[in-house]
N, C-alpha and C positions, 0 to 999 in steps of 0.2 A: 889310742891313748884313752886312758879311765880315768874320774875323779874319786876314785878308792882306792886307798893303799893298804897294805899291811904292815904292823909292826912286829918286832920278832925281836926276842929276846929280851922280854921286859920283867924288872923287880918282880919278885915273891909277893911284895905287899905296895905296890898301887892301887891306888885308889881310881875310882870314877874320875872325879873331879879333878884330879891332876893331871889323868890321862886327859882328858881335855881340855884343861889351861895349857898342859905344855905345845899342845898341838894351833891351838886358837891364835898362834900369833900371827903364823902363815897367811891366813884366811879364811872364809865363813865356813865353819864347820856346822855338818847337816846330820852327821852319825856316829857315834864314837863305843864301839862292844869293845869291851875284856871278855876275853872264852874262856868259858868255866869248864868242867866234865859236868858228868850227872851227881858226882857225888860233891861237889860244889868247889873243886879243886883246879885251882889256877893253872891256864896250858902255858900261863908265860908269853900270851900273841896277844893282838887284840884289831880291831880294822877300822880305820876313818875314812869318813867320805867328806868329800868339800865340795863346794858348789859347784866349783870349773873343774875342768879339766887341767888350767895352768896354775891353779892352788894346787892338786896333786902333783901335779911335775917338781913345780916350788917347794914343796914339801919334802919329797924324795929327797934333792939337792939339799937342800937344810939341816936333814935332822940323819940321813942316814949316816953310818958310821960313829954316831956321835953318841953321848952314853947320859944317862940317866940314874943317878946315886952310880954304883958300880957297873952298871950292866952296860954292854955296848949295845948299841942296836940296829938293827937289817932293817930298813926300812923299803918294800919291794912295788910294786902295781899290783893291785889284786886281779884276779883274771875272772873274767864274766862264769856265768857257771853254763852257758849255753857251747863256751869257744869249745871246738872239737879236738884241736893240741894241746890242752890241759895238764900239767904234770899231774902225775899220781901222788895222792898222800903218804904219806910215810908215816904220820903217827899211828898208834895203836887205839887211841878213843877215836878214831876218823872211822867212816862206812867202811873202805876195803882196805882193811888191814895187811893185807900181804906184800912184802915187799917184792920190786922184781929183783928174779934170781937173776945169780951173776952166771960165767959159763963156766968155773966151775963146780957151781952147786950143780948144776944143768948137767955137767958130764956123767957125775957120782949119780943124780936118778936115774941117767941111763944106764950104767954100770948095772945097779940092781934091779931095773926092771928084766935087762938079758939075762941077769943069774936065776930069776924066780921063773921066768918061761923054759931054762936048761929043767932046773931040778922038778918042776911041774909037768910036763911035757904036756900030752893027751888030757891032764885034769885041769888044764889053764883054761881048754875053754867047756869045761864042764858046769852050766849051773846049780847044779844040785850037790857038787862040792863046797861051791863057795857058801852058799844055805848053811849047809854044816860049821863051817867055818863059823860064819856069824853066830850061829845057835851057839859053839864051844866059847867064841869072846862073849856076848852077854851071860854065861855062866859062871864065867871068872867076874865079871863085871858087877854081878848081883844083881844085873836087869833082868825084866823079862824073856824069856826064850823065845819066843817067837812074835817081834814085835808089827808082824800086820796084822796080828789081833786087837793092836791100840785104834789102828785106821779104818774099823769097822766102816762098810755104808750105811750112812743113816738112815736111808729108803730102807735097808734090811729092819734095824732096831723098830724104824715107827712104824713099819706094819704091824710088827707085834702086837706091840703096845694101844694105838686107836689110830683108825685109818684114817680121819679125819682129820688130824694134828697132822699125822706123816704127810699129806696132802700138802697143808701152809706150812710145813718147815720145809717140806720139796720147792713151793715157791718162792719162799724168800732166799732159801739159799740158790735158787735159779736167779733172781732179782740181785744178788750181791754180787754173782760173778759177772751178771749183764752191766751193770754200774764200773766192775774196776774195769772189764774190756771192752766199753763203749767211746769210742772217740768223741772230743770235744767237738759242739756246733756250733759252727759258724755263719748258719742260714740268717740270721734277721742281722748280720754287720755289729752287732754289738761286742764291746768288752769290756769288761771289769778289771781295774788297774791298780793295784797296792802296794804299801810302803812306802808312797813320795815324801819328796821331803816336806816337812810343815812351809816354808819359804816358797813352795812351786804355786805355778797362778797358771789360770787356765789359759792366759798366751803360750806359754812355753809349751805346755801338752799340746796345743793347735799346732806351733811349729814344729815339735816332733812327731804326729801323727800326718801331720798333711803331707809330708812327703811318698804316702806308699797311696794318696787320691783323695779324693773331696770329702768332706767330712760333712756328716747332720748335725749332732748335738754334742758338745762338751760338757760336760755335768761333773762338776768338783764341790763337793760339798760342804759347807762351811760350817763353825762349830758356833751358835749364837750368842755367846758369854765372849768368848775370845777372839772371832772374826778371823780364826786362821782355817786353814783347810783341815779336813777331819785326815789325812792321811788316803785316800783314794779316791776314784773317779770312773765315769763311765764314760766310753768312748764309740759314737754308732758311727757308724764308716756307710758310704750309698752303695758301695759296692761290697757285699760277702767278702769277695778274693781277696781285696785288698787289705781285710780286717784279717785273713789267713796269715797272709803274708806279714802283716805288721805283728801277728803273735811269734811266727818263727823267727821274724830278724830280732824284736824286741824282749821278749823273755829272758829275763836271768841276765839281762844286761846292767850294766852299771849307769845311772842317770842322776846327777846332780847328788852324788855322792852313795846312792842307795841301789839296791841290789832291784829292780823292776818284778814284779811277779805279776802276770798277767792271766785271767780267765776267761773263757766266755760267756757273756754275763747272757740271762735269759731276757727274752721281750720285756718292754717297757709296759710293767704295771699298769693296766688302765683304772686306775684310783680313783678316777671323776667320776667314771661311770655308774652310772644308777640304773636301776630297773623301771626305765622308762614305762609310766602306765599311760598317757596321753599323749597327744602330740604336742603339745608348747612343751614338757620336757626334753621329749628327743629333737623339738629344733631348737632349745637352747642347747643341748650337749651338744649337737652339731655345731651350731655357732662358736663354744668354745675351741672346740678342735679347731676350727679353720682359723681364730684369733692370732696362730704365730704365724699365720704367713705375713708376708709383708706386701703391703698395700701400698699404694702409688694415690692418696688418698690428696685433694686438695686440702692444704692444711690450714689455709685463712677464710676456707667454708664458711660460711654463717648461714644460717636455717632462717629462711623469708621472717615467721613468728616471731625468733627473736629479735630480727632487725626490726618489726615495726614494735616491740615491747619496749626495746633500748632509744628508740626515737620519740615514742609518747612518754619517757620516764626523764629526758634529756629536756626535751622541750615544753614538756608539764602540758602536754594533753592528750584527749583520749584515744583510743588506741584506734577507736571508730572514726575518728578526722580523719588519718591516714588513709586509709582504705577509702574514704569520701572522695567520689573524683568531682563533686560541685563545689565550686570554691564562692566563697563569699563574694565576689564579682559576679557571679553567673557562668564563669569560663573555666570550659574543665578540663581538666588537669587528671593525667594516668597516674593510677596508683602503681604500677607496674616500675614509671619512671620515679616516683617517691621513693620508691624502695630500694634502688638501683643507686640512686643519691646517695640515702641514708648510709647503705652497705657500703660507700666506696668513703663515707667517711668514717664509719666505725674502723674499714680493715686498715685505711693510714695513721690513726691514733694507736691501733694495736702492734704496727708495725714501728712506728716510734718506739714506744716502750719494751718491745725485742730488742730495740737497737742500744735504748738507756742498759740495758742490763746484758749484755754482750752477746746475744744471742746473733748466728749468722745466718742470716734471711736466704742467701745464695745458697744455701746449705739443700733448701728444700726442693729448687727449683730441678736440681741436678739428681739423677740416678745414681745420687750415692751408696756406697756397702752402710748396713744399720750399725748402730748403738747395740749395743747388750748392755746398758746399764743407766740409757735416757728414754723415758719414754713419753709419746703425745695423747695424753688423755682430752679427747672432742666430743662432741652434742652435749655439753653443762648449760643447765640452765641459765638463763641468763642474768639471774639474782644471784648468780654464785658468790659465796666470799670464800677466802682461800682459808677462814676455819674451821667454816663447815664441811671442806672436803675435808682436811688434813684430820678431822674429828669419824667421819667417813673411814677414811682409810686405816683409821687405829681399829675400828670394832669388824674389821676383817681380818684382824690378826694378824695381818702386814708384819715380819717379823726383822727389824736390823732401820737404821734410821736412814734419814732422805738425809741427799748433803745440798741439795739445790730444790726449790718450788719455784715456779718462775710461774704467777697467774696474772694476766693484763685484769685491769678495773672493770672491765665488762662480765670477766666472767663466764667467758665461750670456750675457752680450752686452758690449758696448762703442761707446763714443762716439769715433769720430775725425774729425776736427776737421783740413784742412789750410791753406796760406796761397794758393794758388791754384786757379781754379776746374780750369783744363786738368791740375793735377796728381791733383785729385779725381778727375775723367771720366776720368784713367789708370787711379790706383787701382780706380775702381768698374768697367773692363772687367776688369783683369786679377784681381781678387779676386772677383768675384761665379758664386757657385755652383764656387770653385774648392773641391778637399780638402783640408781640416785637422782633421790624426790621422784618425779615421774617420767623418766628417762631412763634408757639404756647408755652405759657410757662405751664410747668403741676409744678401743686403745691402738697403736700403733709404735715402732720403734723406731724411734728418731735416727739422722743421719750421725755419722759420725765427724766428729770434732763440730759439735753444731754450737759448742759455747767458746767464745775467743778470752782468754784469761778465766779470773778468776770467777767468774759469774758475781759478782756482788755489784750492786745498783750505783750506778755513775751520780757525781754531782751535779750542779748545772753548772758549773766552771769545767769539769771535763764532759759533761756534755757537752756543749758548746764548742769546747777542742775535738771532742772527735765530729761534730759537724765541720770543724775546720778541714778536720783529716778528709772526710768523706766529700767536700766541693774540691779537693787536693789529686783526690783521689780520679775524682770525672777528668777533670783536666788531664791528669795523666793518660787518662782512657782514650779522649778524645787525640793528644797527640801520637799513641799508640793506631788510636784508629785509620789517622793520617798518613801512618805509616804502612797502615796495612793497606791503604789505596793504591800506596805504591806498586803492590805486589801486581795490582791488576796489569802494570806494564808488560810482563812476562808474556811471551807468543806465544801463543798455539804451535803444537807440535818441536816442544822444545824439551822435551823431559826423556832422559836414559833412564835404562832398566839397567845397572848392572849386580852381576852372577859372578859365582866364587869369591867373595870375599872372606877374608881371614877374621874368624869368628873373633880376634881380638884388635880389629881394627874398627875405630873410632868415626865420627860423622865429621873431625874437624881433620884427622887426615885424610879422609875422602875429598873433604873440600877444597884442601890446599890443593891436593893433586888437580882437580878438573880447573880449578879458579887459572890457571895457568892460561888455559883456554878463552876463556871471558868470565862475565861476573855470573855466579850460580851459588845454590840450594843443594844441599846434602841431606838426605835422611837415610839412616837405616833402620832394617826392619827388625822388631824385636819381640819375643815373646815371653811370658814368665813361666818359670819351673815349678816344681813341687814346693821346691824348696822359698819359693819368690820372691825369686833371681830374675834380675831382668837378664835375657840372652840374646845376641845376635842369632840371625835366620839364614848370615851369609850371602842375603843379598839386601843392595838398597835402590834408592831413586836420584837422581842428580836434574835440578830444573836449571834451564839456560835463561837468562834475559833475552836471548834473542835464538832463533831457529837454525842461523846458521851456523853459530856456535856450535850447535849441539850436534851437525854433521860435521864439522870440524876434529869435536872431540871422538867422535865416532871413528873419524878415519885416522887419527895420528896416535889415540889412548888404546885404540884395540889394540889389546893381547898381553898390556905391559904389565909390568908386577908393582903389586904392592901388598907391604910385608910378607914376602913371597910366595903370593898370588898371582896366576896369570887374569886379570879381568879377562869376562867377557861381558860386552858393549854390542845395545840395538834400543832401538825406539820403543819407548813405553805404551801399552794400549792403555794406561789408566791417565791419559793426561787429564791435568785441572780433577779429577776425582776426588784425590786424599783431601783436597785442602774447600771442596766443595761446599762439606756442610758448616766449615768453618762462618764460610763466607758469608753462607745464608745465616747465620744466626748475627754476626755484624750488621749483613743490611738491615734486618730485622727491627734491632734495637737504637741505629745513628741514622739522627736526624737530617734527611735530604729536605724537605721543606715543609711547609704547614701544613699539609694534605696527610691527612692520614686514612690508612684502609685498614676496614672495623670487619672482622669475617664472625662467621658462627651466630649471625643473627637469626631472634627466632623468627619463621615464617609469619606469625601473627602479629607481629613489630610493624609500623608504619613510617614511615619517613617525618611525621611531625613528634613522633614520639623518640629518634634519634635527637631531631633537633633539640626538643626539651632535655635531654641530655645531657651534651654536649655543649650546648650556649649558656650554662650553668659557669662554666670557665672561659667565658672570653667569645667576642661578637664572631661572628658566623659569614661567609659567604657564601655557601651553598651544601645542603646535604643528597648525594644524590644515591637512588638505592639501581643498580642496572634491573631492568627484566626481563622476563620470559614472553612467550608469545602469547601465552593465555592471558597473560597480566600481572602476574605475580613475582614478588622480589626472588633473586638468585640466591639469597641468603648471606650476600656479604653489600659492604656500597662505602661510598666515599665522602668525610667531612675535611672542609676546607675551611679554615681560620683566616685570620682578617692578617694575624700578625706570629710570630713564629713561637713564642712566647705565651701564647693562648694556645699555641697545640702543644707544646712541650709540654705546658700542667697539667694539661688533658690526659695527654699520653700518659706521664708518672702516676695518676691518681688511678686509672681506668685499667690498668695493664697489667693488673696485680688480680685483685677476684674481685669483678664486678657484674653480677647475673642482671638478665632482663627476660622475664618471662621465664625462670629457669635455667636459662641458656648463659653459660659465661662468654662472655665477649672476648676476642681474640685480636689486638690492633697491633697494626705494619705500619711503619714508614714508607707511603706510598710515594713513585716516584712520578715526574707530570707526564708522561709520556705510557703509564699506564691507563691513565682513563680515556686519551684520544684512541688508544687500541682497543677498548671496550666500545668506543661512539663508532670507530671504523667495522668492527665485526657486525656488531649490531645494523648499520646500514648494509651491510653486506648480506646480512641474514636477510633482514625486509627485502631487499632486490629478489633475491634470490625466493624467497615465498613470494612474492608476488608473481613474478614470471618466470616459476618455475612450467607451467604448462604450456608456455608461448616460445618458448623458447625452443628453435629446430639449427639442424647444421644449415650448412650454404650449400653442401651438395642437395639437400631434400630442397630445399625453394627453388632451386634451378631446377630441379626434376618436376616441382610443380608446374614452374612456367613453361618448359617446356610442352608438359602437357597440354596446357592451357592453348596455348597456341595452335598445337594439332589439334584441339577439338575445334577452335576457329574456324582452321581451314576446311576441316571436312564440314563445318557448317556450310558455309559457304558453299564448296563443291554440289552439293544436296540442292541448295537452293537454285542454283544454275542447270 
């Protein structure tokens, strides 16, 4: 099925426009020709295209048979121009004019070809009869007599004439027949695509190209007055073949109502490029190049400078107090741990104000697929205000307007947000790694769906509701979490593998089936298509609450059908695997008790410089760092609070981006039975270095003693 039809049979004198009001009521119409000849004469057809596919079906049904002033009209599917069973034209302004003959026009040329070989015999296959022949018609004709004196070789003529010219007309016209029989390339995965409809947006081209393999760049380029698409696009494919194969299926096919013509477009312009004469040019051009990759960048970063610029301009003093580790008491105080503070309270104030303005913070933490059309401009000064960038970004000729600027009051980074993708990919070549003030700015593509509604800035009345939503929220978490402890009931060695399943059967039929057995977990395994589709793989996993169940279902479920399938049923080697890392990232974040374990500290950290830390939120019982034999910390260690509530703050404020010496800290809910296993190793280690060299079997001492004893005797023997 196509979304282009043909019309046939239409008035002498339609117009444009009514050919497409009459058609427009169906649905969005994308293309609407009347065919003219060349001499500007109406053929009475003309062809639409609609966006869908069931607009042209709908339309068919509608309109065909049905008339227009006096004219009935055919209204048919237009046929791709690639399909190989194509009816032939029939009109006479069409390419192949000839009609097919019937059989018996067919008979009557055979008829005369046998009468012309009777009366010609021997001169039928004479050439230099027919020669005559032709000489006597161009005589009657008033043509030339003998016309391969028209198709002279031109190598003959321009020798004549200057051997030099004959030379370059030899060439070019060697160069124009290389051109029409050179096959099109498809080496660098590129193509050029035209005729779309103005309505097409670069998701639809991703959906229909990513079905023939992974795609690099979609480039649709937009008109800057009207914000619609210019009518074409460039499409790079990772793989050559696949860009092959998407020209042969896709060419001259029908596509949201228009006819596809596709080319292979040549390599991608390198336009940036300049004639590097030093090296700060070519590692900036370098730097540009590497800007689209996507970077795994911490995004609530702050630069040590800034945080002590933003702390002496907060607290009204000088920047040199900070860095002072002699305090007005005499008792000194780490600048390391100043700063470590400060940063953990700029990054919770900037994180509120993500939050006021709908930004979703989980967005970052996860390996999400990017934005093309938000992106995270990082290292701004820390005097930023949001119009001396947006003043910035106008005298770079930034072309098409921002619909979102999201800058916190600090002035460390920002969110922008545009309404087209080709206007972004502007933005992001000409800003990325450019200078602002005395900084490089590094840019990055935000995750996607990283703004919740409309992005405009909350009140304090729904501020304050979605603080409600967000303690609503834990709570829910927290019941959730309780449930997932349940999970932990489940035995060892209680999980089936089962094989052959019916690619269109479901995880809750699966489960009904086994829950027969006892209580149990259904998963099936699924993968995405080109197309992405999610698909069954045909086999899943089924977890027992208990071990014997699961030899239970093993012996009475072998072999039986469902949706008919014979299963087959045997014990899983990935028990507790799939649901492993789940797990770990729960314990991770739910609170077991006040003790928490702080990892990734730096070597040059001390244990009194934790505690200034951490006693910042709530009184202390003990901070302890394990060690090594030489004497140095293992680079993680454990603080324990007084009350659970002093660690909870701790944890929320700390756990986000809090550097010390460089080094971002990394805190777990540690559980109590982890630090008795660190006091037990470690006593274990000392035994073990202490008397590792005294230490022999009970066969060697007895071999000793025994010795011992015979040397006695034969003392003795000697002395007597």
């Amino acid at each position: 099925m196509g979304s282009r039809i043909i019309v046939k049979n239409l008035p002498k004198k339609i117009s444009d426009e009514k050919f497409r009001t009459h058609f427009a009521s169906v649905g969005e119409i994308t293309d609407a020709k009347l065919k003219f000849t060349k001499d500007g004469k109406f053929r009475q057809f003309g062809f639409v295209g609609f966006r869908t596919d069931e607009q042209a079906r709908k339309a068919i049904d509608y309109f065909n048979n049905t008339y227009i002033d006096a004219s009935k009209l055919i209204v048919e599917l237009c046929q791709p121009l690639n399909e190989a069973n194509k009816t032939r034209p029939w009109s006479k302004h069409s390419k192949s004019k000839k009609e097919p003959e019937t059989k018996k026009e067919a008979k009557k040329s055979n008829k005369k070809e046998d009468m012309m070989q009777k009366l010609l015999g021997p001169l039928g296959k004479d050439d230099q009869f027919f020669e005559f022949l032709e000489a006597n018609k161009a005589i009657k004709s008033k043509e030339n007599i003998w016309k391969n004196d028209i198709n002279l070789d031109i190598r003959q003529t321009s020798k004549s004439a200057d051997p030099d010219k004959a030379e370059n007309e030899i060439q070019t016209e060697d160069k124009k027949i290389v051109d029409v029989d050179q096959e099109p390339d498809f080496e660098n995965g590129r193509l050029f695509v035209r005729n779309l409809c103005y309505e097409c947006k670069e998701e639809d081209l991703e959906k229909l190209f990513a079905m023939y393999g992974p795609l690099v760049e979609v480039n649709m380029p937009i008109d800057n007055f009207s914000k619609k698409p210019k009518g074409f696009a460039y499409i790079t494919c990772m793989f050559p073949e696949k860009a092959l194969q998407a020209f042969n299926d896709l060419d001259g096919t029908v596509y949201q109502g228009r006819m596809l013509h596709i080319l292979p477009a040549k390599s991608k312009a390198e336009a940036d490029e300049i004639d590097e004469k030093n090296f700060k040019q070519k590692k900036q051009a370098e730097m540009k190049k590497k800007a689209q990759s996507s970077h795994n960048w911490n995004t609530l970063f702050i630069n040590q400078n800034s945080v002590a610029n933003l702390m002496a301009n907060k607290y009204q003093v000088d920047k040199s107090d900070i860095y002072d580790v002699h305090s007005a008491g005499g008792k000194k105080a780490s600048a390391a741990v100043k700063l470590a503070v400060g940063e953990t309270q700029i990054v919770n104030d900037i994180r509120k104000f993500l939050l006021r303005n709908n930004v979703k913070l989980d967005a970052f933490g996860s390996n999400r697929e990017r934005s093309k059309t938000v992106m995270l401009v990082k290292n701004l000064p820390n005097d930023t205000n949001e119009t001396e960038l947006k003043e910035f970004i106008a005298k770079q000729k930034v072309d098409g307007g921002m619909k979102r600027f999201v800058m916190p009051e600090y002035g460390i980074a920002c969110l922008i947000e545009f309404n087209e993708r080709q206007e972004a990919r502007d933005a992001f070549k000409k800003l990325a790694y450019r200078k602002f003030k005395s900084v490089p700015l590094y840019l990055e593509w935000a995750p996607v769906d990283i703004f919740d509604g409309d992005g405009q800035q909350l009140d304090s009345e729904e501020n304050e509701n979605k603080e409600e939503e967000i303690s609503e929220n834990k709570k829910v978490n927290e019941i959730l979490e309780k449930e997932s402890d349940n999970e932990d009931d489940y035995e060892e060695n209680a999980t089936l593998f089962v094989k052959n399943l019916n690619f269109d059967t479901n995880e809750q039929d699966l489960r009904k089936l086994f829950s027969k057995i006892g209580k149990c977990k259904a998963t099936i395994a699924k993968k995405i298509s080109h197309n992405k589709e999610t698909l069954s793989m045909g086999y899943g996993f089924v977890m027992f609450k208990k071990s014997s169940d699961a030899k239970e279902a093993i012996k009475s479920l072998q072999g039986c059908q469902l949706d008919g399938h014979c299963l087959e049923i045997k014990f899983s080697n990935r028990t507790g695997a799939v649901d492993a890392a789940k797990k770990k990232a729960v314990q991770m974040t739910k609170q077991k008790s006040s003790k928490i374990l702080v990892r990734n500290i730096p070597f040059e950290a001390k244990a009194k410089e934790i505690e200034e830390l951490f006693k910042v939120f709530g009184e202390l019982k003990y901070v302890r760092l394990p060690k090594k034999i030489d004497g140095a910390h293992r680079g993680f260690g454990f603080v324990d609070f007084v009350t659970q509530s002093d660690a909870e703050r701790a944890f929320d404020a700390l756990s986000h981006s809090t550097h010390l010496f460089g080094r971002r800290l990394v805190l777990e809910w540690a559980e109590p039975e982890q630090t008795q296993d660190v006091e037990i190793l470690r006593q274990k280690e000392e035994q073990l270095s202490g008397s590792r060299n005294k230490k022999l079997k009970k066969s060697q001492i007895l071999d000793d003693l025994g010795r011992e004893e015979d040397d006695l005797r034969m003392d003795v023997g000697t002395e007597s």
